[in-house]
Phi, psi and omega in degrees: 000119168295192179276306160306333168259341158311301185301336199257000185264320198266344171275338172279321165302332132353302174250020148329319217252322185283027193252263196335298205272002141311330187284293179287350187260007196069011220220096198287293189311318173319283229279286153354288185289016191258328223228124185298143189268015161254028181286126167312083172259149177226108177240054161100014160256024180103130174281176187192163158267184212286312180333305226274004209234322180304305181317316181284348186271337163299328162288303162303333187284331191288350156295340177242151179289335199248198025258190203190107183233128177236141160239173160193188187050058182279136154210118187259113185236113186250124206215058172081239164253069195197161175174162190240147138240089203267115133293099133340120176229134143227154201217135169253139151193138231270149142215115188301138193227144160314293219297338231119188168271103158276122201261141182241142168215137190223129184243097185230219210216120159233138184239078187271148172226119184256143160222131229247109190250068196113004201066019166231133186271151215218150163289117169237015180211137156206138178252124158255116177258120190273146182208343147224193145179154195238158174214129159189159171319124166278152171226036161303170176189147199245337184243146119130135158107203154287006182258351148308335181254338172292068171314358206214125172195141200315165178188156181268147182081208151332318190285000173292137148298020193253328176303282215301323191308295200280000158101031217212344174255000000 
């Protein structure tokens, strides 16, 4: 492996990992700027571009309290500006019910076709593959213990620590 392709390996996991934290972060413009803008995503309902696919995942995520998107197991196939990718995804996500908060946990695949635009590798095709998910009563706790002294906690949008750390509110 040369140095250009270590560098173009480490830029497509980059922008994998700026997917995930568009997602969870809410963050429509992030979450955008990961993807070319004829890209095709399809996640088992029909492909769409990124215009007609952001808006409905912003609306569904503003219904959860939460999320959690982990990827891990990248396998990376590079063909110049042009490349394939299979991702491991597991994803949490808190929804809120009269009854309580109830956790969705969904266990897939993204089966990405990247394309390097511009000197940035950007997603132009995604397939979503589902491969388990669990539903049950959360039994998270914001209190008592050690989670009384852990203060700093996720959040969507601005309210995240991660907007200031990163210069961003």
């Amino acid at each position: 492996m040369d140095l250009t392709e270590i560098a173009d390996r480490l830029a497509i996991a980059e922008t994998l990992a700026l997917y995930c934290r568009g997602i969870d972060r809410c963050d429509a413009v992030q979450l955008a700027a990961v993807f070319t803008p004829d890209a095709r995503i399809d996640y088992g309902d029909g492909a769409k571009t990124p215009a007609e696919t952001i808006p409905g995942l912003m609306a569904g995520l503003s219904a959860m309290s939460r999320t959690q998107h982990n990827i891990s197991n990248t396998v990376i196939r590079i063909n110049a500006t042009t490349a394939k990718a299979e991702t491991n995804c597991v994803a949490l996500h808190m929804i809120p019910t009269p009854d309580g908060e109830v956790e969705l946990v969904v266990g897939g695949r993204y089966l990405d076709r990247l394309e390097k635009r511009a000197g940035r590798w950007l997603i132009a095709e995604r397939l979503y593959v589902m491969d388990w998910n669990r539903t049950t009563p959360s039994t998270m706790q914001w209190e008592g213990g050690l989670f009384d002294t852990l203060q700093r906690r996720g959040a969507r949008g601005s309210a995240d620590p991660s907007a200031a750390w990163w210069g961003e509110s």
